[in-house]
C-alpha positions as CSV (number, residue, x, y, z in Angstrom):
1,X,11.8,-11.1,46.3
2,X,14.0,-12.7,43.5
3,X,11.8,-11.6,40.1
4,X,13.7,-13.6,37.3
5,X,11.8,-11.4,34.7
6,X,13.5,-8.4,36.0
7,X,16.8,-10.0,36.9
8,X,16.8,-10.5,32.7
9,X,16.3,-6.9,32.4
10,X,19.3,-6.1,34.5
11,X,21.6,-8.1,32.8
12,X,21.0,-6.3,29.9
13,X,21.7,-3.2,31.9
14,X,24.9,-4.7,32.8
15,X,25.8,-5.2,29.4
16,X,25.3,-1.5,28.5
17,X,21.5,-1.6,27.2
18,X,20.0,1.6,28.2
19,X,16.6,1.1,29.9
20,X,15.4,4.5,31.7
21,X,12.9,2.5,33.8
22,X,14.1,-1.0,33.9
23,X,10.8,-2.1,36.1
24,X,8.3,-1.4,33.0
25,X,10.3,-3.4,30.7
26,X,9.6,-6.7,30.2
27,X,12.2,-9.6,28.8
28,X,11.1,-13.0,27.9
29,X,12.3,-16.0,29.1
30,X,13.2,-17.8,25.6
31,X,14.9,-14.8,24.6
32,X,18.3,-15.1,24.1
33,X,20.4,-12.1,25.6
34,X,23.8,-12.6,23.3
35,X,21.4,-11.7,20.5
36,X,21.1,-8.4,22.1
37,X,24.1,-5.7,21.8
38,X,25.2,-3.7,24.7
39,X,26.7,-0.9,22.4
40,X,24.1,1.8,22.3
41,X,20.9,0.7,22.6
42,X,17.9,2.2,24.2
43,X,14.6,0.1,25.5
44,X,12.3,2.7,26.9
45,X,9.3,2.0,29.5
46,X,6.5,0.1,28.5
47,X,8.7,-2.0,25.7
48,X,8.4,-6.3,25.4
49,X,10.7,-8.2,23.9
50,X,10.2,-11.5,23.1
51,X,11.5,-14.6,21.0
52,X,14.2,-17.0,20.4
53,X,15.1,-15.5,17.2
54,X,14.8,-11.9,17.8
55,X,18.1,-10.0,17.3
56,X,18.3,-6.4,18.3
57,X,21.9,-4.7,16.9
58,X,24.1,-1.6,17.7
59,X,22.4,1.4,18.3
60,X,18.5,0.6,17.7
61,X,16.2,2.5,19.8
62,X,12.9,0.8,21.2
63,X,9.8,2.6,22.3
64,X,11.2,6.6,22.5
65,X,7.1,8.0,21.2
66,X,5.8,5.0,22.5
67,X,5.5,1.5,23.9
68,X,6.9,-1.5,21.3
69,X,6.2,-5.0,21.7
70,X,8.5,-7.1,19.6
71,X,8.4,-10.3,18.7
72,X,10.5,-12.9,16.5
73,X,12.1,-9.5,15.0
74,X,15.7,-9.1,13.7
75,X,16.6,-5.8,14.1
76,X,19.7,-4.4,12.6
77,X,21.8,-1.0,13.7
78,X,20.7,2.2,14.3
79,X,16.9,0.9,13.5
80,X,14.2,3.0,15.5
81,X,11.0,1.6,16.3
82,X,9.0,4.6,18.2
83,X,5.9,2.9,19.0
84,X,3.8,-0.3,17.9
85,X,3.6,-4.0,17.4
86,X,6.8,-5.6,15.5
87,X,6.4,-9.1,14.9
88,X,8.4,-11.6,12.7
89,X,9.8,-9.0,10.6
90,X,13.3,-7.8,9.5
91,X,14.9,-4.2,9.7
92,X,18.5,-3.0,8.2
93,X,20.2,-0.5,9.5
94,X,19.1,3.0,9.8
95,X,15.5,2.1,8.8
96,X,12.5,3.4,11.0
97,X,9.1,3.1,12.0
98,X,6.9,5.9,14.2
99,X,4.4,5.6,16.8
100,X,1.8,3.1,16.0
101,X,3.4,1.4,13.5
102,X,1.9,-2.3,13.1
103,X,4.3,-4.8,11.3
104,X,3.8,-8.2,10.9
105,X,5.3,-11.4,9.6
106,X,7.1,-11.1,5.7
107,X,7.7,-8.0,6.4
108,X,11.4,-6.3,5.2
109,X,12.3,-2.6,5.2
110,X,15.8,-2.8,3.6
111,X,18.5,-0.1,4.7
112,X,17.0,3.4,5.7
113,X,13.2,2.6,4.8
114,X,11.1,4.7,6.7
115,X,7.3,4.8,7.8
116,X,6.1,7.7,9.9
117,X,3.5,7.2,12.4
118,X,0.2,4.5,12.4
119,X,1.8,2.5,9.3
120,X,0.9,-1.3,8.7
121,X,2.5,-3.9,6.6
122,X,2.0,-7.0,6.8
123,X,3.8,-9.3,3.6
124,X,6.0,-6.0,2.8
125,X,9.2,-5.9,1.6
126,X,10.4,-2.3,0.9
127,X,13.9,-1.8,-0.3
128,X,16.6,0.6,0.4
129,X,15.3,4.2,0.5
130,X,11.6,3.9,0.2
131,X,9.7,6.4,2.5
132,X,5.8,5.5,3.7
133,X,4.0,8.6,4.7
134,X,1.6,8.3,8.1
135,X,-1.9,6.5,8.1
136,X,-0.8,3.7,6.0
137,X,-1.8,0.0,5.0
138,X,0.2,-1.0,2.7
139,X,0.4,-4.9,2.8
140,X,0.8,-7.6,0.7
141,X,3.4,-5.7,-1.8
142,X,7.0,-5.3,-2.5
143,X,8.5,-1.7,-3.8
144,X,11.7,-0.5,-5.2
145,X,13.3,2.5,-6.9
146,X,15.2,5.7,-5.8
147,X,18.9,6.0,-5.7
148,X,19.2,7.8,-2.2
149,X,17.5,9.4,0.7
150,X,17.1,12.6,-1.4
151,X,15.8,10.5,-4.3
152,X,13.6,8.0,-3.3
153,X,10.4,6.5,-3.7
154,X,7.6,7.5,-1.7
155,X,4.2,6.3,-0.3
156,X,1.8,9.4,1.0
157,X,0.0,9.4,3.5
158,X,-3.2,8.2,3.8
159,X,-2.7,5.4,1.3
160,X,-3.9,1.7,1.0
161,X,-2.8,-1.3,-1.1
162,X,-6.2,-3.0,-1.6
163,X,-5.3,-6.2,-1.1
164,X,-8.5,-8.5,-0.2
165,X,-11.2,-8.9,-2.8
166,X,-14.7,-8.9,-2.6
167,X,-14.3,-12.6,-3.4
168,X,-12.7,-13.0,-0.6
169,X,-9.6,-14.0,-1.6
170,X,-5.9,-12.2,-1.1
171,X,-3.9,-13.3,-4.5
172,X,-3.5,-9.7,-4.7
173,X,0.0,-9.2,-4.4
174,X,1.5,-5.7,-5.9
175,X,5.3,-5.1,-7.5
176,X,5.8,-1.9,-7.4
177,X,9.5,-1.4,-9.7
178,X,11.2,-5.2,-9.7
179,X,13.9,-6.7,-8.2
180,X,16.2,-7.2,-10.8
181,X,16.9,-3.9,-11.6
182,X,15.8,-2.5,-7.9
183,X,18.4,-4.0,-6.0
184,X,21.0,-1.9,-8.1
185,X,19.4,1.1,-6.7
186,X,19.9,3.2,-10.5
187,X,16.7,3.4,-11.0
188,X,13.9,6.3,-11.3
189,X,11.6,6.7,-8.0
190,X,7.9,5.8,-8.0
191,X,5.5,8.2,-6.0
192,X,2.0,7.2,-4.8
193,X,0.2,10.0,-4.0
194,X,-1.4,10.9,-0.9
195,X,-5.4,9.8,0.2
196,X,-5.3,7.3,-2.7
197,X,-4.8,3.5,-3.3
198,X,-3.2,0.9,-5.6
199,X,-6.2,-2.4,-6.0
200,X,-3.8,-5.3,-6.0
201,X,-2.5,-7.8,-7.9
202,X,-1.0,-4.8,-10.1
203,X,2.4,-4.1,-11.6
204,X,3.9,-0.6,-12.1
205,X,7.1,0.5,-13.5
206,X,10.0,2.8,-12.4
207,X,9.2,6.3,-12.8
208,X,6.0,5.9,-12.2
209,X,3.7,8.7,-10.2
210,X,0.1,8.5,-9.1
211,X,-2.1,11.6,-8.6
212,X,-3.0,12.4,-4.8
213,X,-6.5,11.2,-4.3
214,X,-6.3,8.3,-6.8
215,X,-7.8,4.9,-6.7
216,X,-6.1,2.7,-9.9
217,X,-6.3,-0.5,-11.0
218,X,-4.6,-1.2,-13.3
219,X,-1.2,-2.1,-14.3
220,X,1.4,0.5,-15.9
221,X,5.2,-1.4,-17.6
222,X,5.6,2.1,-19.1
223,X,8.3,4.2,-17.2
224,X,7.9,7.6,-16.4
225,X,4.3,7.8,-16.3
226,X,1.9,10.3,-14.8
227,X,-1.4,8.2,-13.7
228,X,-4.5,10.0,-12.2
229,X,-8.4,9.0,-12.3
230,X,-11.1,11.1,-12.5
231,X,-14.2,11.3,-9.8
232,X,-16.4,8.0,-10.5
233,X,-20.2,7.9,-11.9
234,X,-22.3,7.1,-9.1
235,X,-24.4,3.6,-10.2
236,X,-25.8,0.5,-8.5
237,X,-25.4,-2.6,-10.2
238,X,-26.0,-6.2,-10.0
239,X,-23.1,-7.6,-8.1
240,X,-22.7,-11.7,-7.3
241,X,-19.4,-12.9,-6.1
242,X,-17.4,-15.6,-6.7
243,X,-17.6,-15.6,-10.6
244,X,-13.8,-14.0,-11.4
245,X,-14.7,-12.7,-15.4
246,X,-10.9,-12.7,-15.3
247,X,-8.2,-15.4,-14.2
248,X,-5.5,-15.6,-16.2
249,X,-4.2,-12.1,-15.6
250,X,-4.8,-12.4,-12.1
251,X,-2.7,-16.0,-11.8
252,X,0.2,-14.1,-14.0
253,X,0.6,-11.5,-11.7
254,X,0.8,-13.7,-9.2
255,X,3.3,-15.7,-10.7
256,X,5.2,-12.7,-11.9
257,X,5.1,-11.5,-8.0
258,X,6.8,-15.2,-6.5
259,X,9.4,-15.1,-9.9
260,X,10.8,-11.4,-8.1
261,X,10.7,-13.1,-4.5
262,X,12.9,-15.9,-5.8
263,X,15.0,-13.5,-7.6
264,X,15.2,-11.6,-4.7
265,X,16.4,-14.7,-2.5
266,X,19.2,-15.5,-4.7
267,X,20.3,-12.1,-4.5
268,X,20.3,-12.8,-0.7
269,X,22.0,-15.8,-0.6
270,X,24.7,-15.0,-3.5
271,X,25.0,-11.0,-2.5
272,X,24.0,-9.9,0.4
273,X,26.0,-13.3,2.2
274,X,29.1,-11.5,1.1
275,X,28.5,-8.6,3.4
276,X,28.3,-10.5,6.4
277,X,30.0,-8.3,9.2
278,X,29.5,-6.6,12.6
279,X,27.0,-4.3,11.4
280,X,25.4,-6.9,9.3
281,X,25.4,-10.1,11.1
282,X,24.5,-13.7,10.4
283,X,21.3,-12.9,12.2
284,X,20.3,-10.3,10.0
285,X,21.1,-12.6,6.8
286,X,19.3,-15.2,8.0
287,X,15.9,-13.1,8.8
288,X,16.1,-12.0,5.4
289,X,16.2,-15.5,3.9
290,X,13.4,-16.9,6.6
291,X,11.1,-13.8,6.0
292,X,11.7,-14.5,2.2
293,X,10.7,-18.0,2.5
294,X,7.4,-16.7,4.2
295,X,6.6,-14.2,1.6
296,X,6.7,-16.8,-1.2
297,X,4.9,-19.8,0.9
298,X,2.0,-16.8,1.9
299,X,2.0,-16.5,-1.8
300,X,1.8,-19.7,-3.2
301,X,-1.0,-19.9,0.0
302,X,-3.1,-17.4,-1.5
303,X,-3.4,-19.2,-4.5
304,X,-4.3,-22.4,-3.4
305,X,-7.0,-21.1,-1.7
306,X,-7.8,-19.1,-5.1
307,X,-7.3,-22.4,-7.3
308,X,-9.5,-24.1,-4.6
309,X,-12.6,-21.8,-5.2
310,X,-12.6,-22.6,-9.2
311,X,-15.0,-25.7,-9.4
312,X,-17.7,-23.0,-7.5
313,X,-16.1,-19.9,-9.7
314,X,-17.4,-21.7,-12.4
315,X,-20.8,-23.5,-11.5
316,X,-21.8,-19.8,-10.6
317,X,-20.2,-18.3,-13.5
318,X,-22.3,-21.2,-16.0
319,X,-25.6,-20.0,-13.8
320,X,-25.1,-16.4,-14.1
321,X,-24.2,-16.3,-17.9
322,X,-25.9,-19.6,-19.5
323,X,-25.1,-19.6,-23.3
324,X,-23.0,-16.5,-23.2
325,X,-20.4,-18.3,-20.5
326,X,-17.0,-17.9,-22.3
327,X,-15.8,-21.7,-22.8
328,X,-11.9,-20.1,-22.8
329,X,-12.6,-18.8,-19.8
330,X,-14.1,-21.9,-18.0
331,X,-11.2,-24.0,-19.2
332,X,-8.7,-21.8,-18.0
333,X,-10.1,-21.9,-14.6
334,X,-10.5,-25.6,-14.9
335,X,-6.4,-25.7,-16.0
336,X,-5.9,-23.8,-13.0
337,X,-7.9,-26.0,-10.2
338,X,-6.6,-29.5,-11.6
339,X,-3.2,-28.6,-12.4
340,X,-2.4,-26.0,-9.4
341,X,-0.2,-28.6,-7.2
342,X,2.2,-29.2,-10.1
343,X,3.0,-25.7,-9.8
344,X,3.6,-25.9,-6.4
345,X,6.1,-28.9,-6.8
346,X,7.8,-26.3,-9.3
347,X,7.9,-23.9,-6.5
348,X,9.8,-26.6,-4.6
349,X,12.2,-27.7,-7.7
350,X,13.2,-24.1,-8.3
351,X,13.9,-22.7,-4.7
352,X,17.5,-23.2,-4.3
353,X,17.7,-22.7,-8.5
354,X,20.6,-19.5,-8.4
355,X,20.4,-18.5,-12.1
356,X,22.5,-19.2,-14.7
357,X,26.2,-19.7,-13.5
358,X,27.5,-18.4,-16.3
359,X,25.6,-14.7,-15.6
360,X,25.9,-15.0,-11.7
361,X,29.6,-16.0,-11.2
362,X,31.6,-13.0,-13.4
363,X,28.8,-11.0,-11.5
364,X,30.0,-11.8,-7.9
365,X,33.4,-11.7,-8.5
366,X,32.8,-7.7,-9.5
367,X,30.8,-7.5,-6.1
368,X,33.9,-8.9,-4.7
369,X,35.9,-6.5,-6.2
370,X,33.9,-4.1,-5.0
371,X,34.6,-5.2,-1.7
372,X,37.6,-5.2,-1.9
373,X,38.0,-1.7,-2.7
374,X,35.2,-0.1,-0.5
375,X,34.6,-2.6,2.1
376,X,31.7,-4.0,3.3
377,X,28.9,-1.1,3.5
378,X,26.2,-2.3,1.2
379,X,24.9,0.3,-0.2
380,X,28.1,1.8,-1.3
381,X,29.3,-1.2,-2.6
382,X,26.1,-1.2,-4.7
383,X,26.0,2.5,-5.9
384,X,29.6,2.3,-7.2
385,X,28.9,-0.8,-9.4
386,X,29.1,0.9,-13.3
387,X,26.4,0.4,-15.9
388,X,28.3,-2.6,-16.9
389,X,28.5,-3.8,-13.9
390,X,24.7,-3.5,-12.5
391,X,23.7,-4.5,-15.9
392,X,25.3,-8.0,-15.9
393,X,23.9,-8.4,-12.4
394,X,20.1,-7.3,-14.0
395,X,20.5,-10.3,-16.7
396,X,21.2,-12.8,-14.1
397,X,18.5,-11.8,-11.8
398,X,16.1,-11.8,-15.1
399,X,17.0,-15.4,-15.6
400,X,16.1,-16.2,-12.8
401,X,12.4,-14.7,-13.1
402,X,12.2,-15.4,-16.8
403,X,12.6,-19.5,-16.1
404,X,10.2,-19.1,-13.2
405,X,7.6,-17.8,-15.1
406,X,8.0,-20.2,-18.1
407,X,8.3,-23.0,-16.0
408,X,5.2,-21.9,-14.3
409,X,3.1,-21.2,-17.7
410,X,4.0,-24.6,-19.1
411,X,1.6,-26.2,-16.3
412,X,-1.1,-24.1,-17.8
413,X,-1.1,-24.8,-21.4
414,X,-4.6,-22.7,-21.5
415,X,-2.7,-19.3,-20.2
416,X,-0.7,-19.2,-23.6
């Protein structure tokens, strides 16, 4: 009998995939086959593949600890995906995931970024380097630092990114190092220790380490610190949701967050489009830029819903606190409910905004120099720029978050 599901499988077969047991592997029908290379990959049993856009390059391994369903994934060289549920998510070359891994859509791991076994992101973007321990949730963040795989930055095991509030809301991103200066891979790594947590929205700076077994919440800008928490009083409390004692901090961080995605775009379109090759196709660049567009619309999502909940924020806040209610506080929460949608038509305005010409355009033509000289590997491109060099490509990148968040706190005259 003539099975058209496995008659797909076999034409990959003929095309050089290697599938050990071609009869467990199953092949959708809207998946496109030329987006599949015939140079060295393996699809072990139990693996499905599905989705018109997924892209599976030289090289990548599917499934050797474990079955892997993917989905909508591109997926660059040399990747290895041991075991889980991919879905709508990007991977550059030599990056890895172990048995059990669930990753969902936003999610980037940037050249050789590892996670070890039962990892899940969902939101993620982890840049060159970084290195997630086992037992993992780590969603809703982006994190940078480390110059190579013997100096990188590190997640240990056990950890969670807290990143949905007993309000019920998830404007909790994390950014964990920045773009600017991340993508230049100079910078000093940032360790999270092992059987602890970060409580999002929170922003820490390169350098920074936190002690195994710690839950923080707060944010650190200074580099090179050593965080740890001691064991906390036991207590019970009062507790009433919905009141938020705090917004503007919380809509800053947010704001801060979507400025480094945007940043992080450009550097995309403007950088990473230069390195378009065989081992870094179109396919690859444009999963970056898609999965880029998702992280800032899941952002800019979040806080609708957030702005949404004010008018109730503050009836409850007014019964709670009578008298004592901080009038600052409810007007700042009324600022951000009324005038919330012109910051989304700022959103819109800025997206295809590429920085300052006069910072960007002496910058690329030293990338292309670089090129020229070391050809198109990425990341050695990147390592040999010189502290000129990676500076004048930090200042454009700043520009680009410094005149997203201005733009952004001039639609909330109360936040200054």
């Amino acid at each position: 009998m003539n099975d058209p599901i496995n008659n797909r499988v076999f034409e990959l077969i003929d095309k050089g995939v290697r599938i050990p047991n071609p009869y467990s592997v199953t092949i959708g029908s809207e998946v496109d086959l030329q987006r599949i290379s015939g140079d060295g990959v393996v699809i072990h049993s139990g693996s499905k593949i599905f989705g018109n856009s997924t892209y599976i390059g030289p090289g990548a391994q599917l499934g050797y600890e474990g079955p892997v369903t993917v989905e909508d994934c591109q997926i660059g060289p040399n990747v290895k995906l041991q075991g889980g549920y991919f879905k709508k998510s990007v991977f550059l070359e030599k990056s890895s995931i172990g048995l059990g891994g669930h990753i969902r859509e936003g999610t980037i791991l940037e050249e050789q970024a590892s996670g070890a076994h039962t990892v899940g992101l969902k939101q993620t973007i982890l840049f060159p380097f970084v290195t997630l321990g086992s037992l993992i949730n780590f969603c809703d963040c982006l994190m940078a630092g480390g110059t190579s795989r013997k100096d990188h930055s590190e997640v240990g095991s056990s950890y969670i990114h807290f990143n949905y509030t007993p309000n019920q809301d998830k404007a909790t991103p994390s950014l964990i190092g920045n773009v600017p200066r991340g993508v230049m891979l100079n910078q000093k790594p940032v360790f999270l220790g092992g059987q602890g947590g970060l409580v999002g929205p929170r922003r820490l700076a390169f350098g920074t380490v936190i002690a195994a077994g710690t839950i923080y919440r707060k944010d650190e800008l200074r580099e090179g610190r050593l965080l740890f928490d001691g064991i906390p009083k036991a207590g019970s409390i009062p507790f009433k949701s919905g009141i938020y004692d705090t917004i503007k901090s919380l809509v800053k961080s947010n704001f801060n967050y979507i400025a480094n995605l945007h940043a992080l775009k450009q550097w995309y379109r403007f950088v990473r489009a230069q390195f378009v090759s065989a081992q870094f196709p179109v396919a690859l660049l444009e999963g970056l830029l898609t999965n880029i567009d998702l992280a800032i619309g899941e952002r800019l999502y979040r806080l609708k819903l957030l702005a949404h909940k004010m008018p109730t924020a503050i009836k409850s806040y007014r019964q709670l606190l009578g008298s004592k209610a901080s009038s600052k506080l409810i007007t700042q929460k009324k600022d951000f409910h009324a005038n919330f949608p012109q910051l989304e038509e700022a959103c819109s305005a800025l997206d295809d905004y590429g920085g300052t010409e006069a910072l960007r355009d002496p910058f690329l033509e030293k990338i292309q120099t670089q090129i020229d000289k070391y050809g198109l590997d990425y990341l050695v491109v990147i390592k040999n720029l010189n502290q000129q060099q990676s500076t004048a490509g930090v200042l454009w990148l700043q520009n680009i978050v410094d005149t997203f968040n201005r733009q952004s706190l001039k639609i909330f005259s109360s936040f200054n």
